[in-house]
KOLDOBA-990757 format. One record per residue: x, y, z of N, C-alpha, C in turn; chain. Coordinates in Angstrom, 1 decimal. Example, Ala and Ser with C-alpha at 12.3 -4.5 7.8 and 13.67 -1.06 7.14 Angstrom:
REM residues 2
+--------+--------+--------+--------+--------+--------+--------+--------+--------+------+
!   n_c1 !   n_c2 !   n_c3 !  ca_c1 !  ca_c2 !  ca_c3 !   c_c1 !   c_c2 !   c_c3 ! unit !
+--------+--------+--------+--------+--------+--------+--------+--------+--------+------+
!   13.2 !   -5.7 !    7.8 !   12.3 !   -4.5 !    7.8 !   13.2 !   -3.3 !    7.8 !    A !
!   12.8 !   -2.2 !    7.1 !   13.7 !   -1.1 !    7.1 !   12.9 !    0.0 !    7.9 !    A !
+--------+--------+--------+--------+--------+--------+--------+--------+--------+------+
//
This chain:
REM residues 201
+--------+--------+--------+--------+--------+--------+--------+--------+--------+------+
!   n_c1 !   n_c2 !   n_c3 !  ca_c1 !  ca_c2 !  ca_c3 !   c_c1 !   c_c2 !   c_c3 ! unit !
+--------+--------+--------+--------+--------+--------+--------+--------+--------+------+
!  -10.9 !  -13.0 !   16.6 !  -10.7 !  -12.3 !   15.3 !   -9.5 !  -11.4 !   15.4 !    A !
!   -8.7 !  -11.7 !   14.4 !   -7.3 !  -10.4 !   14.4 !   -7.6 !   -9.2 !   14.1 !    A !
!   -7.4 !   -8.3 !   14.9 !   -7.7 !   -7.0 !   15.3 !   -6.8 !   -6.4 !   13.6 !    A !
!   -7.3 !   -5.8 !   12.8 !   -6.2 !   -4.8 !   11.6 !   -6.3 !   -3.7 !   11.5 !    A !
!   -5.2 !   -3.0 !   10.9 !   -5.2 !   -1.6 !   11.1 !   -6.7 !   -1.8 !   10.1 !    A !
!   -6.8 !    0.2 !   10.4 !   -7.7 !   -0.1 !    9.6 !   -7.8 !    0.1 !    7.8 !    A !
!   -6.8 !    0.6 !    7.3 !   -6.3 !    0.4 !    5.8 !   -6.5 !   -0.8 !    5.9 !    A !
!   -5.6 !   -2.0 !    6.1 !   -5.5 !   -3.6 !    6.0 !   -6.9 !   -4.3 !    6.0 !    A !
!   -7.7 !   -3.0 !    6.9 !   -8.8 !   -3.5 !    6.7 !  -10.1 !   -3.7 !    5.3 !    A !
!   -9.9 !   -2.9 !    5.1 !  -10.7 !   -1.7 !    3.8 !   -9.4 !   -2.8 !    2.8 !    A !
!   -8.2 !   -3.1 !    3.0 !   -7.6 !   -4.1 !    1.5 !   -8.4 !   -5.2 !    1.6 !    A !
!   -8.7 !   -5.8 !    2.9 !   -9.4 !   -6.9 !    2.7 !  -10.5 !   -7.7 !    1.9 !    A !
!  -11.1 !   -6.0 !    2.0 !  -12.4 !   -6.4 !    1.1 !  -12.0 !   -6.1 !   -0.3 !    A !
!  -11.2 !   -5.7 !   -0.8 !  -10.7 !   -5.6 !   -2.1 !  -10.0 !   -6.4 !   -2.7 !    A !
!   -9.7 !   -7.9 !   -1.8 !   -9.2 !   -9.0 !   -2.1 !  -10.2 !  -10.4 !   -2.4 !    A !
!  -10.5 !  -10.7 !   -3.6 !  -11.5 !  -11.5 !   -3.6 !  -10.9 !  -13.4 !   -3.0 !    A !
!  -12.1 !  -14.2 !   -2.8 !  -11.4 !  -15.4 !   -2.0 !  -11.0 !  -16.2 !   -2.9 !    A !
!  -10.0 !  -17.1 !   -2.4 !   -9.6 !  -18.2 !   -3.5 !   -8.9 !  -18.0 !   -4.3 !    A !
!   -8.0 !  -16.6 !   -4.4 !   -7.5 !  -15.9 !   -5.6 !   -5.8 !  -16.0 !   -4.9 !    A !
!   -4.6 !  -15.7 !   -5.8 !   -3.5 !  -15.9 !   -5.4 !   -3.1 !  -14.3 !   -5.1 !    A !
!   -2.3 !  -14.1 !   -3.7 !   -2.1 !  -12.8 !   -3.6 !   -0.5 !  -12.5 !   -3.3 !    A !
!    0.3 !  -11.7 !   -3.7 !    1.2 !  -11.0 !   -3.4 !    1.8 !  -10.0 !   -2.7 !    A !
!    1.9 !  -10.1 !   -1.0 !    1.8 !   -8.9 !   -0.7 !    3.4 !   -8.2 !   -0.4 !    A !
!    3.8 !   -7.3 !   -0.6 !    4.6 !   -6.6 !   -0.7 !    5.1 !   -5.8 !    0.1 !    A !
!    6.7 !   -6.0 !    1.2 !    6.7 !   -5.1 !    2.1 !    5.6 !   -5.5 !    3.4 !    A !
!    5.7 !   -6.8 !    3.7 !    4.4 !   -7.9 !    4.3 !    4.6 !   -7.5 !    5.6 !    A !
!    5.3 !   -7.2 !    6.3 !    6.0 !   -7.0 !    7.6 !    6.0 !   -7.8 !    8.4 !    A !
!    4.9 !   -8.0 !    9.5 !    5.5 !   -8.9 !   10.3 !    4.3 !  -10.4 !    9.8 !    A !
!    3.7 !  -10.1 !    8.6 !    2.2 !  -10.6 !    7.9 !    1.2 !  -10.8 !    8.5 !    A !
!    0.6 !   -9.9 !    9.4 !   -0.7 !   -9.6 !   10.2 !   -1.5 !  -10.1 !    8.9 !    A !
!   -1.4 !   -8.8 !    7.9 !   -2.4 !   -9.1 !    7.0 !   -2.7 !  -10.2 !    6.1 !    A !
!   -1.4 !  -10.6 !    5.4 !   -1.3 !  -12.1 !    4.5 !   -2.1 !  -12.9 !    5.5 !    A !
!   -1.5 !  -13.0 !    6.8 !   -2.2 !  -14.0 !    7.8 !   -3.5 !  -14.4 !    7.6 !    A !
!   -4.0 !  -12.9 !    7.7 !   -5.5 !  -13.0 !    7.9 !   -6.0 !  -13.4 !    6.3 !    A !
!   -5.5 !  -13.0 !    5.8 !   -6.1 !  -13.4 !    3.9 !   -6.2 !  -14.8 !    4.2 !    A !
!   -5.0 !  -15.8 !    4.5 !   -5.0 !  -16.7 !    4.7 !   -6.0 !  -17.7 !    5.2 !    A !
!   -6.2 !  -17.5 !    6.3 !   -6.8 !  -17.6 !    7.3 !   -8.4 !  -17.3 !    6.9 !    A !
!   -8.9 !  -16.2 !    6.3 !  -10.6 !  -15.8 !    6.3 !  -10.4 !  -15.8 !    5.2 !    A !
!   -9.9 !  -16.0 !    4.2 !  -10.5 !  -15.6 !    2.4 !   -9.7 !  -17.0 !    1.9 !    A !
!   -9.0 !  -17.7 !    2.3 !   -8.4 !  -18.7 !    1.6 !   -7.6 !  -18.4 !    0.6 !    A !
!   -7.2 !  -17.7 !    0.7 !   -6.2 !  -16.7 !   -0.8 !   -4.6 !  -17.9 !   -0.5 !    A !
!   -4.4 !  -18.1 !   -2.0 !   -2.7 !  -18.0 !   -1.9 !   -1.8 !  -17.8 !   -1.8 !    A !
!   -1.3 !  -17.1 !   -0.4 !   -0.4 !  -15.9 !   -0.5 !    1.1 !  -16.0 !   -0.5 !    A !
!    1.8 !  -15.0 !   -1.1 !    3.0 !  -15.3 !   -0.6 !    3.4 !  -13.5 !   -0.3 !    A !
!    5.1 !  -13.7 !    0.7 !    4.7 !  -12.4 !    0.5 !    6.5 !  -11.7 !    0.3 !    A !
!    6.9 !  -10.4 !    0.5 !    8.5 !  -10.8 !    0.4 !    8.7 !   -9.4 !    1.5 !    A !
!    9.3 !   -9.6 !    1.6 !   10.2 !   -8.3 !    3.3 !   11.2 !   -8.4 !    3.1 !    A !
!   11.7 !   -6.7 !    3.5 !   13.2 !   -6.6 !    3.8 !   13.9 !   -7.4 !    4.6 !    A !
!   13.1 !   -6.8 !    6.2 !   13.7 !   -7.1 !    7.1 !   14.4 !   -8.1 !    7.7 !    A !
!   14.7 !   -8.9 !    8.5 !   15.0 !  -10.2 !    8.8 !   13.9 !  -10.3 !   10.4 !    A !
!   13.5 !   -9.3 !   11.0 !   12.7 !   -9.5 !   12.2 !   11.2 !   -9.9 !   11.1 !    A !
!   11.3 !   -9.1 !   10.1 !    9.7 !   -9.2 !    9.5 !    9.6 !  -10.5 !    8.9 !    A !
!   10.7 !  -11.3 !    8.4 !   10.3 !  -12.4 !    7.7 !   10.1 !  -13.1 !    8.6 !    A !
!   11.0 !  -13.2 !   10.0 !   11.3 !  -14.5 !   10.8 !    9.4 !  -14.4 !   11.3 !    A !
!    8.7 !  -13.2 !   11.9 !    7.6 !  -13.4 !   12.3 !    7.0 !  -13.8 !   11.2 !    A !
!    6.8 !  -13.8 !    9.7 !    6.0 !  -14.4 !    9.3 !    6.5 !  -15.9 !    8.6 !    A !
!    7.5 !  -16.3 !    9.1 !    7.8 !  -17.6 !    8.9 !    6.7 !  -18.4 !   10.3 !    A !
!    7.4 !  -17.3 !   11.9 !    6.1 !  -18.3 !   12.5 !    5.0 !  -18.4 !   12.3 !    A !
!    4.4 !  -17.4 !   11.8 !    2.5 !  -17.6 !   11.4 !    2.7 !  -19.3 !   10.4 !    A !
!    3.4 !  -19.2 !    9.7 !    3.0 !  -20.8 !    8.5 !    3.4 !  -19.9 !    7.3 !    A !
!    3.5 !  -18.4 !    7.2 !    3.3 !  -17.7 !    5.6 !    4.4 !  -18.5 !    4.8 !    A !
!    4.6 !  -18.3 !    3.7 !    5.6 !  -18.3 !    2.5 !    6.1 !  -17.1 !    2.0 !    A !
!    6.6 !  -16.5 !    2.8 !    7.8 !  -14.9 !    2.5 !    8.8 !  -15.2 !    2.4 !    A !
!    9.4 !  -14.3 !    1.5 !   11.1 !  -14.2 !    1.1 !   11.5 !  -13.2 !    1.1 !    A !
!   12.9 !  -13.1 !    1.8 !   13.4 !  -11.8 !    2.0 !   13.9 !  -11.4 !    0.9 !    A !
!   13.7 !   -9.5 !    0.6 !   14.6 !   -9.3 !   -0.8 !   13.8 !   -7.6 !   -0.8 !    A !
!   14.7 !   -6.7 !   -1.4 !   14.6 !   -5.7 !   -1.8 !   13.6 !   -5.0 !   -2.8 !    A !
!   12.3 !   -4.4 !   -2.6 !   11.7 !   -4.2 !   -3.7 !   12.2 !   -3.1 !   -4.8 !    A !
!   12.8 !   -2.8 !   -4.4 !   13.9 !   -1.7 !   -5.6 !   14.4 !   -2.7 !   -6.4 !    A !
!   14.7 !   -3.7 !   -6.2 !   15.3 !   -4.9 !   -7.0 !   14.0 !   -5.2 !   -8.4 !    A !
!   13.2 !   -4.7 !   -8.0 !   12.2 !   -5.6 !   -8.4 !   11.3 !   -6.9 !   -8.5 !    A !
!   10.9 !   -7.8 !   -9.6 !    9.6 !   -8.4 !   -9.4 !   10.1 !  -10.0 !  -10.5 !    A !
!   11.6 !   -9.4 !  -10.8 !   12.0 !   -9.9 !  -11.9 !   11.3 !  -11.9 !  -11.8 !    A !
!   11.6 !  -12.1 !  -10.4 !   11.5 !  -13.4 !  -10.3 !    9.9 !  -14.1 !  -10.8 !    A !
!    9.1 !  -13.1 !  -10.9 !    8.0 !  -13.9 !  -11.2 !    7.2 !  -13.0 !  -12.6 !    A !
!    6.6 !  -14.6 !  -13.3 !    6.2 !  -14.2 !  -14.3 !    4.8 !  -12.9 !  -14.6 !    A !
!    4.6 !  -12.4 !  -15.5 !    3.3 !  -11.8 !  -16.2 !    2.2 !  -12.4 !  -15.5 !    A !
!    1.2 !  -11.7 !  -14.9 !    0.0 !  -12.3 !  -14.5 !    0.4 !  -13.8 !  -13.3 !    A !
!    0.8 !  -13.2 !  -12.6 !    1.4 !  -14.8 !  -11.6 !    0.3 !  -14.7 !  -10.7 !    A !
!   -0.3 !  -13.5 !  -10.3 !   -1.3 !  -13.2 !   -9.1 !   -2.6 !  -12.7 !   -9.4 !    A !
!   -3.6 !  -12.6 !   -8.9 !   -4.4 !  -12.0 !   -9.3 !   -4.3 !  -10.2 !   -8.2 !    A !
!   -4.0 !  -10.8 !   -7.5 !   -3.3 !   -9.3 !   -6.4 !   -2.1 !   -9.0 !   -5.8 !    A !
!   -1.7 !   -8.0 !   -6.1 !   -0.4 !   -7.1 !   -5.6 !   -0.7 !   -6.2 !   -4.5 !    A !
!   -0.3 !   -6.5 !   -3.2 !   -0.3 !   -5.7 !   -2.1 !    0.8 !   -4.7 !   -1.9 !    A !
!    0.9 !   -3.1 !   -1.7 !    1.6 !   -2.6 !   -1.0 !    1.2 !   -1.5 !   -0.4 !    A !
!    0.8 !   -2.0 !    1.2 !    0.3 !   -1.5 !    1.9 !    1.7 !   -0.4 !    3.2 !    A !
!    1.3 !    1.0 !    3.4 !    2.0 !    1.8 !    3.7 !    3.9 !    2.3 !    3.7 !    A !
!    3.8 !    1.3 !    2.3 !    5.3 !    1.3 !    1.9 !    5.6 !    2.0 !    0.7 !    A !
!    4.7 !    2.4 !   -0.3 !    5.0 !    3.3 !   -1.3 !    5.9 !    4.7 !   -1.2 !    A !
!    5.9 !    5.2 !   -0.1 !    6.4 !    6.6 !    0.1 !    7.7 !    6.2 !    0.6 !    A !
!    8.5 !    5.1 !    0.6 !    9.7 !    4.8 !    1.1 !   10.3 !    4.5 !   -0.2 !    A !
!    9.7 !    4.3 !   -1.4 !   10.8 !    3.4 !   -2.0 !   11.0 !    4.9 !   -3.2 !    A !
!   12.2 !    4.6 !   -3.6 !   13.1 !    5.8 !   -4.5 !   12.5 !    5.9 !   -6.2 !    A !
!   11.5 !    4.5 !   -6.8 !   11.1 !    4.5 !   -7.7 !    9.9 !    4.4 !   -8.0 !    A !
!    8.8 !    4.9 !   -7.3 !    7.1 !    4.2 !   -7.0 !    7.4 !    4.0 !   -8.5 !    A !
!    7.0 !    4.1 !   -9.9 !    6.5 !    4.5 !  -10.7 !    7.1 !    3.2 !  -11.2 !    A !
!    8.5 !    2.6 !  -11.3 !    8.7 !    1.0 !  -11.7 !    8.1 !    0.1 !  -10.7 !    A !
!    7.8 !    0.5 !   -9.7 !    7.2 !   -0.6 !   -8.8 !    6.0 !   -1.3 !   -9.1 !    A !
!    5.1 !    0.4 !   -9.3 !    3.2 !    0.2 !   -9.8 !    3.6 !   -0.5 !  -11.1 !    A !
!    4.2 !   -0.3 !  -12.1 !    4.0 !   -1.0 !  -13.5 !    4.7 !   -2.4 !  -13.0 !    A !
!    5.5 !   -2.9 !  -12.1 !    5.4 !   -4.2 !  -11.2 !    4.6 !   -5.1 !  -10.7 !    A !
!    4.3 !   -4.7 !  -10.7 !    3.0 !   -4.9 !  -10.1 !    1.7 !   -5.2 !  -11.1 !    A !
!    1.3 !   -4.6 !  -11.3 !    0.3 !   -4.5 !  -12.4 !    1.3 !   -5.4 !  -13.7 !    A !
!    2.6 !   -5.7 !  -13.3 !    2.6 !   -7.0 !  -14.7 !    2.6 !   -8.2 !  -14.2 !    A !
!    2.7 !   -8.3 !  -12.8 !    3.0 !  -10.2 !  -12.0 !    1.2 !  -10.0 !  -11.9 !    A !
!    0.8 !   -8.6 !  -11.3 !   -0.7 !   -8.8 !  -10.7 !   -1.9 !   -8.0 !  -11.7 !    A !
!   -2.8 !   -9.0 !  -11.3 !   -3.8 !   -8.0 !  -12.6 !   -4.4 !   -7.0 !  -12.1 !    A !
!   -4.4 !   -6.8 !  -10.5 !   -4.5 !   -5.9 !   -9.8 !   -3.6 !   -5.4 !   -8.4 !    A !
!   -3.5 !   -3.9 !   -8.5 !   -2.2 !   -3.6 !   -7.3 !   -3.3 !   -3.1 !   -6.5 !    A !
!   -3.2 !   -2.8 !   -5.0 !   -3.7 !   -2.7 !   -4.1 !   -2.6 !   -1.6 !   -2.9 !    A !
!   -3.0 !   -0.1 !   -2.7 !   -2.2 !    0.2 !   -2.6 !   -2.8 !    1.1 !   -1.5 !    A !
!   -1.9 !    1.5 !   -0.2 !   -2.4 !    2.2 !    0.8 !   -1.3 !    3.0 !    1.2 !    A !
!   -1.6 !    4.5 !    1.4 !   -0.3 !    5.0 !    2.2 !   -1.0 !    6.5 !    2.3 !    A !
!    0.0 !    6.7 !    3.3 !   -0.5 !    8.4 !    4.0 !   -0.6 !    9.4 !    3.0 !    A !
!   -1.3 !   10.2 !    3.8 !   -1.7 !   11.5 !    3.0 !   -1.7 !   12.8 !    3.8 !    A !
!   -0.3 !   13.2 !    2.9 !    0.5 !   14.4 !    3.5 !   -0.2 !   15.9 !    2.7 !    A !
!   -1.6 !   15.7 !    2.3 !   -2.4 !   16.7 !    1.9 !   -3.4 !   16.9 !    2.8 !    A !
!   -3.5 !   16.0 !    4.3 !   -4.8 !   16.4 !    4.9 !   -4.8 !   17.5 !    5.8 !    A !
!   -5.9 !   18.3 !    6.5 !   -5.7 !   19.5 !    6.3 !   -4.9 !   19.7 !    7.6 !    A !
!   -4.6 !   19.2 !    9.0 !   -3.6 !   19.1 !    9.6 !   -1.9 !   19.5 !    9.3 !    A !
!   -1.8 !   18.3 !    8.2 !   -0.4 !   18.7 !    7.7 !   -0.2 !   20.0 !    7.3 !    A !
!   -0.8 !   20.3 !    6.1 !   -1.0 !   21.9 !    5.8 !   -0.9 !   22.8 !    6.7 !    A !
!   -1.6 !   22.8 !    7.9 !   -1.8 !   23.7 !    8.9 !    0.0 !   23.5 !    9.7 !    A !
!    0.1 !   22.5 !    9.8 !    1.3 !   22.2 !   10.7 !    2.8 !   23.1 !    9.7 !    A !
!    2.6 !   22.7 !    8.7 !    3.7 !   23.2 !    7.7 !    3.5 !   24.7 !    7.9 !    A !
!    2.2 !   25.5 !    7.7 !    2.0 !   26.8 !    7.2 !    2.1 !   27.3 !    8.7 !    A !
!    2.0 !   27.0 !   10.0 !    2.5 !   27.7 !   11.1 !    3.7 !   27.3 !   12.0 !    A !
!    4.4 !   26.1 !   11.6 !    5.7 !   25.6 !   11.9 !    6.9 !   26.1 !   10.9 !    A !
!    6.8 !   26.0 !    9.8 !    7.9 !   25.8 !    8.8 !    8.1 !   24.6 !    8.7 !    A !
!    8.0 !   23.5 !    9.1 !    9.1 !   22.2 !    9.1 !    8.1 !   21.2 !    8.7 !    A !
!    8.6 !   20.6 !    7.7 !    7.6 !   19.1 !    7.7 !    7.1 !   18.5 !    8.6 !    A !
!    5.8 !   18.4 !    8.0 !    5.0 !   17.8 !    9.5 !    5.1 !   16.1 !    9.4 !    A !
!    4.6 !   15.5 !   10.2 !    4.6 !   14.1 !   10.5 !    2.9 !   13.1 !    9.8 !    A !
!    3.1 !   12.6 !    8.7 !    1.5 !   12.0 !    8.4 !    0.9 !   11.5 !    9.6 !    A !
!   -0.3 !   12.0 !    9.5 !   -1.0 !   11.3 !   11.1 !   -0.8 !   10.0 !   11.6 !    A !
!   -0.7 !    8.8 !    9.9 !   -0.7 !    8.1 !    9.9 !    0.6 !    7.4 !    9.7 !    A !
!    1.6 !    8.1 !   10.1 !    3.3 !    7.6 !   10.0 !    3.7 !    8.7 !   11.2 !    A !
!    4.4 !    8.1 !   12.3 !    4.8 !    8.8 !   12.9 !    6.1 !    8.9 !   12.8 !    A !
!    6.6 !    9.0 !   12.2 !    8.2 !    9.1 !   11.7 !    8.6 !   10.1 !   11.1 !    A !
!    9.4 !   11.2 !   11.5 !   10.3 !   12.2 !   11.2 !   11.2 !   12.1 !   10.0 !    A !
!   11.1 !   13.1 !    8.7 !   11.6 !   13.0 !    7.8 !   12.7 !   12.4 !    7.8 !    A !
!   13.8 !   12.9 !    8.5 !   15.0 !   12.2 !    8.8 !   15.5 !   10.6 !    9.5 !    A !
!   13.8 !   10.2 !    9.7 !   14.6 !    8.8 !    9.9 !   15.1 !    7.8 !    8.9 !    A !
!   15.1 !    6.7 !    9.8 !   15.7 !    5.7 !    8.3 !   14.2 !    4.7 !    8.4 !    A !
!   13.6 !    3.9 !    7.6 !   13.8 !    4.8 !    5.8 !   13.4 !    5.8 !    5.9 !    A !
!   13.8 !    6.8 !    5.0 !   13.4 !    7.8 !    4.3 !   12.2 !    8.2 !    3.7 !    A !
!   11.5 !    8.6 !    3.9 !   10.0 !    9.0 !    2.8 !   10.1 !   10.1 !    2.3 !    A !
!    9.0 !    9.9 !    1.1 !    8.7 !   10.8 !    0.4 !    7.6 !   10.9 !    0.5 !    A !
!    7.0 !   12.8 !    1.1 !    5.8 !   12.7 !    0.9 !    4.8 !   12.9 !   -0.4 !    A !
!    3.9 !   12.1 !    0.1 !    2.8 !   12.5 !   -1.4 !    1.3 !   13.0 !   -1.2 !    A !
!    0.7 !   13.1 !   -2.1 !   -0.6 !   13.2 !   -1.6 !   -1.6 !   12.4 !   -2.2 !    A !
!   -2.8 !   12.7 !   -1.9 !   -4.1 !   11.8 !   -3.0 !   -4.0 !   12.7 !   -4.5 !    A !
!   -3.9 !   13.6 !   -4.2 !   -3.9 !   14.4 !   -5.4 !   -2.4 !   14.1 !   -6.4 !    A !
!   -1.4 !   13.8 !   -5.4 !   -0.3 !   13.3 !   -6.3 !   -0.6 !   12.0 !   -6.9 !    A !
!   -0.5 !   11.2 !   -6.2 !   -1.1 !    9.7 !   -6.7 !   -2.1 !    9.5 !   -7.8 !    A !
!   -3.4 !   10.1 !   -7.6 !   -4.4 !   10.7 !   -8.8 !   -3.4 !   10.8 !  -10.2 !    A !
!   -2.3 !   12.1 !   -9.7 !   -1.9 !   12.7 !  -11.3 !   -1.0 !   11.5 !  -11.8 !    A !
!    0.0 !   10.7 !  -10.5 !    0.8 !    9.7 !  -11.2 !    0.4 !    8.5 !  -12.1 !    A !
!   -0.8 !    7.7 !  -11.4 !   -1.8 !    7.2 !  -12.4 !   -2.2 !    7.1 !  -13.4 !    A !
!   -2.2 !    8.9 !  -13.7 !   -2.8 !    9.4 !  -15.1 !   -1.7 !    9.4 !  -15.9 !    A !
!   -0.8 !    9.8 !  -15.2 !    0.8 !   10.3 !  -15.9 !    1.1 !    8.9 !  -16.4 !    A !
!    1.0 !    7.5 !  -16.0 !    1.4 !    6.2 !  -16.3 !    0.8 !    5.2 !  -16.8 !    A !
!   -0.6 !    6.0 !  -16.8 !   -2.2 !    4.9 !  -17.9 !   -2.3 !    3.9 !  -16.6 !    A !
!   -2.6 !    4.5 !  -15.9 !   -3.0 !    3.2 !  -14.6 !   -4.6 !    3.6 !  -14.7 !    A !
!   -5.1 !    2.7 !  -14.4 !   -6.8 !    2.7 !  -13.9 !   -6.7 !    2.7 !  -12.5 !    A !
!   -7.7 !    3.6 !  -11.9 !   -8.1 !    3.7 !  -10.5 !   -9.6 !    2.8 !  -10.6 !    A !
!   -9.6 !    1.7 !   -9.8 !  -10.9 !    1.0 !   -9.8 !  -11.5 !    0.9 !   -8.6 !    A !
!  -10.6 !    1.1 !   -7.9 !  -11.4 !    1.2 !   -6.6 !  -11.4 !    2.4 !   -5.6 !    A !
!  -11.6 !    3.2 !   -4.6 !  -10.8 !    4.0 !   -3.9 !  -11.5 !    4.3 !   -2.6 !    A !
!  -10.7 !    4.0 !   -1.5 !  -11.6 !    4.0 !    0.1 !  -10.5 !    5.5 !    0.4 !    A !
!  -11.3 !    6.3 !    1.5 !  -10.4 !    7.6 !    2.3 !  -10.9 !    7.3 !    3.6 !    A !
!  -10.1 !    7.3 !    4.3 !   -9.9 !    7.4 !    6.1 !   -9.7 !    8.4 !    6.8 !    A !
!  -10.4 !    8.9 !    7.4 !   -9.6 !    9.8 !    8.7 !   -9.6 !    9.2 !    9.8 !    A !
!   -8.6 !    8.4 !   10.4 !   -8.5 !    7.5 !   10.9 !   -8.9 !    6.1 !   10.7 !    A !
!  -10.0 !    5.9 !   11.6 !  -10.3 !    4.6 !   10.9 !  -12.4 !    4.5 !   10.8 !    A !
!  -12.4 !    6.2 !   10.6 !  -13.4 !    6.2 !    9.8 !  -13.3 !    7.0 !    8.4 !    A !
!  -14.3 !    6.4 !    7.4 !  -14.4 !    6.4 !    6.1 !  -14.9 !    8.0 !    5.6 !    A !
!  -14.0 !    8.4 !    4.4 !  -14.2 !    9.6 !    4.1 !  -15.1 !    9.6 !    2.9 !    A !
!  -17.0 !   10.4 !    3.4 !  -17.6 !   10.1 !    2.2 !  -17.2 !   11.5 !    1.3 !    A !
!  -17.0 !   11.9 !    1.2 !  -16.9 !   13.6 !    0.3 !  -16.0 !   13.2 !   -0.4 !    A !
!  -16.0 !   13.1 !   -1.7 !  -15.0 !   12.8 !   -2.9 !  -14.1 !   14.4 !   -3.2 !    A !
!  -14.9 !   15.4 !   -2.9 !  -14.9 !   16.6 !   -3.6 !  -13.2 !   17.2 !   -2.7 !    A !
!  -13.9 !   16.8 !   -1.4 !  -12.6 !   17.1 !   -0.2 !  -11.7 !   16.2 !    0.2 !    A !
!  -11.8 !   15.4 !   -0.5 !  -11.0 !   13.8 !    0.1 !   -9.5 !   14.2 !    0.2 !    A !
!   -8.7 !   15.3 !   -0.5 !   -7.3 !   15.0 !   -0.6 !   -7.1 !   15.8 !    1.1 !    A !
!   -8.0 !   17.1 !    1.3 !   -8.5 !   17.7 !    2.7 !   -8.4 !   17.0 !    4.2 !    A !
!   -9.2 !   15.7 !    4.1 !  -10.2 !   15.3 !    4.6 !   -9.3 !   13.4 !    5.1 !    A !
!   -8.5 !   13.4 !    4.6 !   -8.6 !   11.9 !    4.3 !   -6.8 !   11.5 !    5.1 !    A !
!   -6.3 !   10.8 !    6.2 !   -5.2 !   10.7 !    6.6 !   -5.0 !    9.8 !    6.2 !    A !
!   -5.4 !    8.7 !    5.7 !   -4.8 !    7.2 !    4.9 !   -5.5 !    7.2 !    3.3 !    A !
!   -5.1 !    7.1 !    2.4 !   -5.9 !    6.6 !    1.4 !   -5.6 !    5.3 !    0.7 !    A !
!   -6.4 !    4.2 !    0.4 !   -6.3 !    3.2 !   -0.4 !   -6.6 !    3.1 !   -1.8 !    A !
!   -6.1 !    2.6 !   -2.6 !   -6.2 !    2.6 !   -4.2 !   -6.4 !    0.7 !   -4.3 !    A !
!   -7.4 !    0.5 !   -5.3 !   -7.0 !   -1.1 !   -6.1 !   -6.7 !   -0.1 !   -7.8 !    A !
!   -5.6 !   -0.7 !   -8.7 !   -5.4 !    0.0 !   -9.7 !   -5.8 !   -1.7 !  -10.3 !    A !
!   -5.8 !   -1.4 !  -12.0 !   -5.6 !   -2.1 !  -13.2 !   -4.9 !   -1.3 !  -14.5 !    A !
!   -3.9 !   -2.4 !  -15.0 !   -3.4 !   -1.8 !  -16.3 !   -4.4 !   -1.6 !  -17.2 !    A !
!   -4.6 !   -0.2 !  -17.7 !   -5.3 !   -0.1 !  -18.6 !   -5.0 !   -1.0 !  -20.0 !    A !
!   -3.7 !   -1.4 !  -20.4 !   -3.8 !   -2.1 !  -21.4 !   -3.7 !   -3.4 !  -21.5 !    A !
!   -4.2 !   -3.9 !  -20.0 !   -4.4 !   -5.4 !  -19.8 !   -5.6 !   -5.7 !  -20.5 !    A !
!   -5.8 !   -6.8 !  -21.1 !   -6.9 !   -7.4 !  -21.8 !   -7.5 !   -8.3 !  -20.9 !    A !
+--------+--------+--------+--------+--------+--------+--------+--------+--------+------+
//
């Protein structure tokens, strides 16, 4: 069995079988793989990089290299039933055209990335000064790419701010499950989202 992080893990179950998936920012496709592989899904997926496609050209996947700043333009309204983008949100300069990208090729987006509100960070910021490192990204503000931090609590308000539906929602502290809803933004070093357009029919 392929060992997954454990976000990739918690998406899996939020991907129903036999459905067409999109995953976005696929990397080296550990995860499309496994879709493939244990849910039968039809995946396809697209990466920047040229190391990330070539590995998922060897698995068998169908990925294309290409910029998600570019957008989604290539495919139509409802093409998927899921939109993956798993720990790549905080890198790109426009989350906000991406999610509505999403949610128009897919009827559902599926969405994982760190959380620069858990109480470590805080603690790191309020007796360092200096931006701290998400538990779950070990990469220094200053690398390349660049991130942007967010939190569960930002994400929550962006959502609201853009008529997105939150339908699903798992918290991690590591790669165990955060039951406390009340403390989750505290409590939680990865958070997962499945959204839907509210004005999808």
């Amino acid at each position: 069995m392929i060992a997954l992080r454990p976000d990739l893990q918690v998406i899996t179950d939020l991907i129903a079988p036999n459905t067409k998936v999109l995953d976005l920012g696929c990397g080296d496709g550990a995860l499309l793989d496994y879709l493939v592989s244990h849910k039968q899904v039809r995946g396809r997926g697209i990466e920047l990089t040229e190391e990330g496609v070539l590995a998922c050209v060897r698995r068998g996947l169908s990925v294309r290299q290409g910029n998600l700043e570019e957008g989604l333009a290539d495919y139509p309204d409802a093409s998927f039933d899921s939109v993956i983008l798993s720990q790549t949100l905080q890198f790109l300069d426009n989350p906000t055209y991406i999610l509505r990208e999403m949610l128009r090729v897919g009827r559902q987006a599926v969405i994982s990335f760190p959380n620069w509100g858990y109480w470590r960070c805080r603690l790191s910021l309020l007796l360092t000064g200096r931006i701290p490192l998400a538990p779950d990204l070990p990469q220094r503000w200053y690398d390349i790419p660049r991130w942007q931090a967010l939190t569960v609590a930002d994400f929550g308000r962006l959502c609201r701010h853009i008529d997105v539906r939150i339908t699903r929602q798992v918290y991690l502290a590591g790669n165990r499950r955060v039951r406390s809803r009340r403390l989750k933004n505290l409590l939680t070093t990865t958070a997962i989202f499945a959204l839907e357009n509210k004005n999808r029919k």
